[in-house]
C-alpha positions as a printed NumPy array, in Angstrom:
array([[137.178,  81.035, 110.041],
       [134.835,  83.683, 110.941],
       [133.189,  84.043, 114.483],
       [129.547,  86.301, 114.348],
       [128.695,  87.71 , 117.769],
       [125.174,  86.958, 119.187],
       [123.879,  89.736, 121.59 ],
       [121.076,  89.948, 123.841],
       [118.533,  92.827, 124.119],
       [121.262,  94.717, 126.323],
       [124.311,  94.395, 123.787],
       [126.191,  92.258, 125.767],
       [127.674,  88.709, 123.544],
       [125.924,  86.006, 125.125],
       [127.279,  83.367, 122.741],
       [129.043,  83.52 , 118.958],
       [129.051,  81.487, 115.564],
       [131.989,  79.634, 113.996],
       [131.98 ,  79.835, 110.6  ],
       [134.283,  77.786, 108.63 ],
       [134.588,  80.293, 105.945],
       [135.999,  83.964, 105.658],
       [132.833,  86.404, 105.287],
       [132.542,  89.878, 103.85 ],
       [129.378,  91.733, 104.205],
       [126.67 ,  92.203, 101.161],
       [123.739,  93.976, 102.129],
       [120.646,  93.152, 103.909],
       [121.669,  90.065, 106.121],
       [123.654,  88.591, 103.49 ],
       [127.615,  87.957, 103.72 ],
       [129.506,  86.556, 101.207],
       [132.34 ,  83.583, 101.467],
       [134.617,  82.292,  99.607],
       [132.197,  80.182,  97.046],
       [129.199,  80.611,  99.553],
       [126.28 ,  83.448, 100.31 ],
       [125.535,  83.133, 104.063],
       [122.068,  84.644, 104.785],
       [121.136,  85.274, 108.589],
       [124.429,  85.383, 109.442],
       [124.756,  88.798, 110.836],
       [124.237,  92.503, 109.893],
       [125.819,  96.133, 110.871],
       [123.402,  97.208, 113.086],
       [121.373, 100.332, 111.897],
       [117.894, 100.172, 113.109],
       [115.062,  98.229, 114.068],
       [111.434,  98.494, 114.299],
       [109.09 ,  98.256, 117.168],
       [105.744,  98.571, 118.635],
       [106.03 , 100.391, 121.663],
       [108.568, 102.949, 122.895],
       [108.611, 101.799, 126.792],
       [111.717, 103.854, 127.526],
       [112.749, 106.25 , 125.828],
       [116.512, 106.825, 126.974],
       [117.305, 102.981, 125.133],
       [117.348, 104.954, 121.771],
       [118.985, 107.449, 119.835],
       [116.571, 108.007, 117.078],
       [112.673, 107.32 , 117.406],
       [110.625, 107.994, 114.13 ],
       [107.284, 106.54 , 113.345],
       [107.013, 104.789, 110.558],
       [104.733, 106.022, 107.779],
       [103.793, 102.245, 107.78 ],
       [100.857, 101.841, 109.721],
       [101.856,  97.966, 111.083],
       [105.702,  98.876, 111.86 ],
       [105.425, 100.909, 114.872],
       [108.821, 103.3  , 115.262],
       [111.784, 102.737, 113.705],
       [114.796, 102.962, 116.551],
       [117.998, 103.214, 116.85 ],
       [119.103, 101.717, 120.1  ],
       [122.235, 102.775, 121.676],
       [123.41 ,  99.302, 123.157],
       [123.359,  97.954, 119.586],
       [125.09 , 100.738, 117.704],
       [128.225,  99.912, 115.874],
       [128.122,  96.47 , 116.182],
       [128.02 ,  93.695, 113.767],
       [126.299,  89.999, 114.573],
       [122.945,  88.828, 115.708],
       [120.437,  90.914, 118.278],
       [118.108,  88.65 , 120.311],
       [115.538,  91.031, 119.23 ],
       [112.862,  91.362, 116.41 ],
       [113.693,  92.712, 113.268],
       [109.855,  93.985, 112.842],
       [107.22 ,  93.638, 114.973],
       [104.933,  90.54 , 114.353],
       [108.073,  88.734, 112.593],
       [109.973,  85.94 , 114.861],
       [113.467,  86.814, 112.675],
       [115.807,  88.197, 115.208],
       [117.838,  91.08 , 113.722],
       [120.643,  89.81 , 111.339],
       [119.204,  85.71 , 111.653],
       [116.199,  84.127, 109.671],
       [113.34 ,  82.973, 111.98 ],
       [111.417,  80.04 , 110.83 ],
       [108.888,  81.879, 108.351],
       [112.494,  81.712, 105.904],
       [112.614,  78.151, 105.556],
       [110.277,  78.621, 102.434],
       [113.082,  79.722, 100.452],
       [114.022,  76.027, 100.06 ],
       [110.869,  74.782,  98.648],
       [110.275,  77.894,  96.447],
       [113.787,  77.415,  95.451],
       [113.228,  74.132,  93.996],
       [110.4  ,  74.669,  92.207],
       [110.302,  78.127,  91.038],
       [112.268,  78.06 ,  87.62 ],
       [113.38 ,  81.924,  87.903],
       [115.121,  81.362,  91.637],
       [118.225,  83.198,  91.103],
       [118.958,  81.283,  94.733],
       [120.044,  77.742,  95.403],
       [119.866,  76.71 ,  98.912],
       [123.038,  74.72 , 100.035],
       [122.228,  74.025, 103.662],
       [120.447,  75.375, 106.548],
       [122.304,  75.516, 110.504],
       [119.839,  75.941, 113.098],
       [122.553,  77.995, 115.618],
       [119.643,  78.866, 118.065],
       [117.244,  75.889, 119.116],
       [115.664,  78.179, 122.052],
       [114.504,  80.888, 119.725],
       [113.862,  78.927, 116.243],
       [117.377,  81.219, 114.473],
       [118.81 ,  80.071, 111.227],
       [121.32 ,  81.207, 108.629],
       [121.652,  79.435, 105.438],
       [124.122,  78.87 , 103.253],
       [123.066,  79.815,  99.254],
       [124.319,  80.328,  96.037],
       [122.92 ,  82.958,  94.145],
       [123.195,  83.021,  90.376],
       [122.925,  86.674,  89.993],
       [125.739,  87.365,  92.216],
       [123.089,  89.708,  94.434],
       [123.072,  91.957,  91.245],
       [119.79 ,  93.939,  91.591],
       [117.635,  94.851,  88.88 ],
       [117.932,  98.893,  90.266],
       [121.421,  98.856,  90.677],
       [122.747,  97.18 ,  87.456],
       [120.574,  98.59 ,  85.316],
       [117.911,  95.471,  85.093],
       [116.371,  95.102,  81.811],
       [112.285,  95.617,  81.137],
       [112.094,  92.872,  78.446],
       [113.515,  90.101,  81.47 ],
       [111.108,  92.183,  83.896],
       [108.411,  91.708,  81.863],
       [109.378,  88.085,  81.001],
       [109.196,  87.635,  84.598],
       [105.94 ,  88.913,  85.355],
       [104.406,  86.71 ,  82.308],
       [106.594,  83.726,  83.497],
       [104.597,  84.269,  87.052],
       [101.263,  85.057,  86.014],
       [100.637,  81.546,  83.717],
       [102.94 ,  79.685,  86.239],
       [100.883,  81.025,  89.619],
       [103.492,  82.407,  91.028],
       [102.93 ,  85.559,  93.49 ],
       [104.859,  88.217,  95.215],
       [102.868,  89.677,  99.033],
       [101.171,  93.097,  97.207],
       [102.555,  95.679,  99.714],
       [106.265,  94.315,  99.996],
       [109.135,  96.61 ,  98.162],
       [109.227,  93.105,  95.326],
       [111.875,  94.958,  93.352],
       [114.703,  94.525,  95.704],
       [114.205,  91.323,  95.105],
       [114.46 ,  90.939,  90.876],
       [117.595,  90.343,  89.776],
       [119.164,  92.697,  87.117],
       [118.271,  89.515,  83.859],
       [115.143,  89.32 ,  85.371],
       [115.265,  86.472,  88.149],
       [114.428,  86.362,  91.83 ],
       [116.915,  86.611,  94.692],
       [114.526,  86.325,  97.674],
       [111.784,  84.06 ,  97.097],
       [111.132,  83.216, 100.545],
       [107.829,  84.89 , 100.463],
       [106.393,  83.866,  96.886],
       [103.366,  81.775,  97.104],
       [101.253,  79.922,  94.942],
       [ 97.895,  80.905,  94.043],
       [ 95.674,  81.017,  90.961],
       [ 93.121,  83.703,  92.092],
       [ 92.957,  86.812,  90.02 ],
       [ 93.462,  89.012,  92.919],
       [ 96.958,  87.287,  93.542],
       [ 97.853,  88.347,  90.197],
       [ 96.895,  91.449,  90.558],
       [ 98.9  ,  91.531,  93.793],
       [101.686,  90.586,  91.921],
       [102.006,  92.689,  89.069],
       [101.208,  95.842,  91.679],
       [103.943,  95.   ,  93.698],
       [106.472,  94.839,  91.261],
       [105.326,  98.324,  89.687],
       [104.536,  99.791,  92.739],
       [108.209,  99.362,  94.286],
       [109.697, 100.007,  91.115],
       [107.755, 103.307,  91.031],
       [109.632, 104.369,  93.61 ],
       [112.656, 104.781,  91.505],
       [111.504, 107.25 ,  89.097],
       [114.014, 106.435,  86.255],
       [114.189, 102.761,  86.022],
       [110.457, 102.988,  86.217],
       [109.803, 105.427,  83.789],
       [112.503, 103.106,  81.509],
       [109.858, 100.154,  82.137],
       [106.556, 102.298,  81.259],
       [108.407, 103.679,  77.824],
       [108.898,  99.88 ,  77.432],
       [105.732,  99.025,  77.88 ],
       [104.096, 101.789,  75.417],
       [102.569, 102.806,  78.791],
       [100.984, 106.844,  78.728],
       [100.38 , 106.998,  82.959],
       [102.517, 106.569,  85.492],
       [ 99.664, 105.233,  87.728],
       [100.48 , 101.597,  89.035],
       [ 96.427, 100.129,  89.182],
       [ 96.104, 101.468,  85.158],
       [ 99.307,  99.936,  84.891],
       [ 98.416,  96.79 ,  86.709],
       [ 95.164,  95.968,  84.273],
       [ 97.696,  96.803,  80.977],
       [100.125,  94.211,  82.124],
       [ 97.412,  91.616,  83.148],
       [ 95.835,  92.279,  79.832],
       [ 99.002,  92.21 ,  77.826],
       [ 99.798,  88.851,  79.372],
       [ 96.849,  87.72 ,  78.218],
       [ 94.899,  87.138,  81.325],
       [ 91.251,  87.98 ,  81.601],
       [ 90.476,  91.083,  83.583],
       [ 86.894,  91.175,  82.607],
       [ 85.84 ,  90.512,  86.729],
       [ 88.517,  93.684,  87.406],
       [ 85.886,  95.913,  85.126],
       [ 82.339,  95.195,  85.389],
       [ 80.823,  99.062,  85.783],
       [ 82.786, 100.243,  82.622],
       [ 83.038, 103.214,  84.85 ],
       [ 87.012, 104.541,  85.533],
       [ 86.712, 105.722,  89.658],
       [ 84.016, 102.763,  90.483],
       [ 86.306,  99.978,  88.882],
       [ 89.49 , 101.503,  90.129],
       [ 87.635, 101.356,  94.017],
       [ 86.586,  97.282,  93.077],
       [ 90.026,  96.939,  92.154],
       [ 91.584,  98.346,  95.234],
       [ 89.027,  96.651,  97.736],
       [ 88.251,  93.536,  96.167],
       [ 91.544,  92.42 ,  94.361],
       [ 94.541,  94.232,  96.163],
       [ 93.687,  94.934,  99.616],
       [ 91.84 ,  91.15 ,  99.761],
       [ 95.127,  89.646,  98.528],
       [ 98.137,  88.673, 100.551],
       [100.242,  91.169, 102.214],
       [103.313,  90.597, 104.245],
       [101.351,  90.118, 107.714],
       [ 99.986,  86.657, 106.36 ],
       [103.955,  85.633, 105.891],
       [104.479,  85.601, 110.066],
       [100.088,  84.151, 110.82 ],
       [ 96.509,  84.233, 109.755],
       [ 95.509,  86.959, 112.357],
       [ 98.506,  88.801, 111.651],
       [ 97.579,  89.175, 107.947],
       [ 94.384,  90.04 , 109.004],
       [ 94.526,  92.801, 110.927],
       [ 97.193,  94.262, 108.468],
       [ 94.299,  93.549, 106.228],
       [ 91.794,  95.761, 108.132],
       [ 94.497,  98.496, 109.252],
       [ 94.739,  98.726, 105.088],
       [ 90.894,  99.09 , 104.609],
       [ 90.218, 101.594, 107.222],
       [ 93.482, 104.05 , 105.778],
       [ 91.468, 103.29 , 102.214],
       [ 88.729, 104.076, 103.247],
       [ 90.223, 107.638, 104.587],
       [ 91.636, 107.967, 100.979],
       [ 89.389, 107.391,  98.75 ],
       [ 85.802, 106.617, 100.81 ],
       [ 83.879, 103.493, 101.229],
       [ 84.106, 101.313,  98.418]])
């Protein structure tokens, strides 16, 4: 048996989680049991995000995110060494509480069913908080949470992956870090925010996302482009060599034949249009994500 403490916003346990299984912690908000993942079930509390810093003396450590929609990242003294659930948002805009699942997760069991690379399985659900909408589910993964950065993930399964979502319609949010999400042979741990969609500019969204994050880690990255015969590192020149390779038309992505005026269509019509990971929580939310995204594009790079 394994009891997870539920705090409020002041650190004090205001009610706890019986378990019938002994849990270890993964990463993320993922514990393992003794057959059974448990996701939402608890974290070691390091940080959250907010909005607004209304008092400063709550937290040691402020620091704004370089993330325009994610406020300040905080560290809040009440929570600090802890483990369990904080009646508090993970992010602003999201309704997960830190450590739990809000109700925006419950995609992972549809997407699970039908999405042939799910590394996840989804066992059962508990709904442990009725007030607030809190979950934690109980999964098998078939990766064993073996990520494609940290076990040395191979670029053929990668780029079976991508071609397996682009004909299937299959798409990752553009602007979320996708590549903690592939598994090391090339399958998907988290696919609680995929969608469906067979517009070009969720493809593109797709295929970005995945190169973008992976950028991020120069080697594995660089291990992908010498895969992929690629002679840039940038991820839009990228993103057109993929879509082309998989044989999808990118004639649309194209149509001045003229490198900075096509790259600008791209980035305006195709990326910034698609879905990002405001439209996972509501329609507004995405929105205005949307337009915070234009107007720091538009500082970049100038109108389109």
């Amino acid at each position: 048996m394994t009891t997870i403490m539920i705090y409020d916003d002041n650190g004090l346990v205001v009610n706890t989680i019986d378990i019938n299984d002994v849990l270890s912690y993964v990463d993320g908000r993922v514990s393992k049991g003794n057959k059974y993942y448990y996701k939402g079930a608890g974290v070691p509390y390091t940080s959250h995000w907010i909005d607004n810093i209304e008092d400063d003396s709550l937290y040691s450590k402020v620091t704004k995110s370089d993330i325009f929609y994610m406020g300040h990242e905080v560290v809040k003294k009440a929570y600090v060494n802890k483990f369990g659930i904080f009646q508090e948002a993970y992010q602003p805009f999201f309704t997960d509480h830190i450590g739990a699942c809000g109700v925006k997760e419950f995609s992972i069991i549809e997407n699970s069913m039908f999405f042939e690379r799910s590394s996840v399985r989804v066992d059962s659900s508990v709904n442990f908080d009725t007030i607030n909408n809190q979950y934690y589910f109980k999964v098998v993964y078939k990766c064993g949470r073996k990520k494609y950065i940290e076990h040395g993930g191979s670029p053929m399964r990668l780029l079976s992956l991508i071609y397996y979502m682009l004909h299937t319609n299959w798409n990752f949010n553009w602007d979320k870090d996708t590549i903690t999400d592939i598994s090391y042979d090339g399958l998907v741990s988290d696919v609680g925010d995929m969608y469906a969609s067979k517009e070009l500019k969720a493809k593109v969204g797709t295929v970005y996302s995945i190169l973008h994050s992976l950028s991020k880690r120069i080697k594995p990255y660089y291990e992908f482009l010498v895969f992929m015969k690629s002679d840039t590192v940038d991820c839009l020149v990228n993103t057109i060599k993929i879509l082309k390779a998989c044989n999808i038309d990118i004639t649309e992505l194209q149509p001045f034949h003229d490198h900075e005026k096509d790259m600008k269509h791209l980035v305006y019509n195709y990326l910034i249009n698609g879905r990002n990971c405001g439209d996972c929580c509501a329609i507004d939310v995405g929105d205005n994500v949307r337009k915070g995204y234009v107007e720091q594009t538009i500082s970049q790079i100038g109108q389109r």
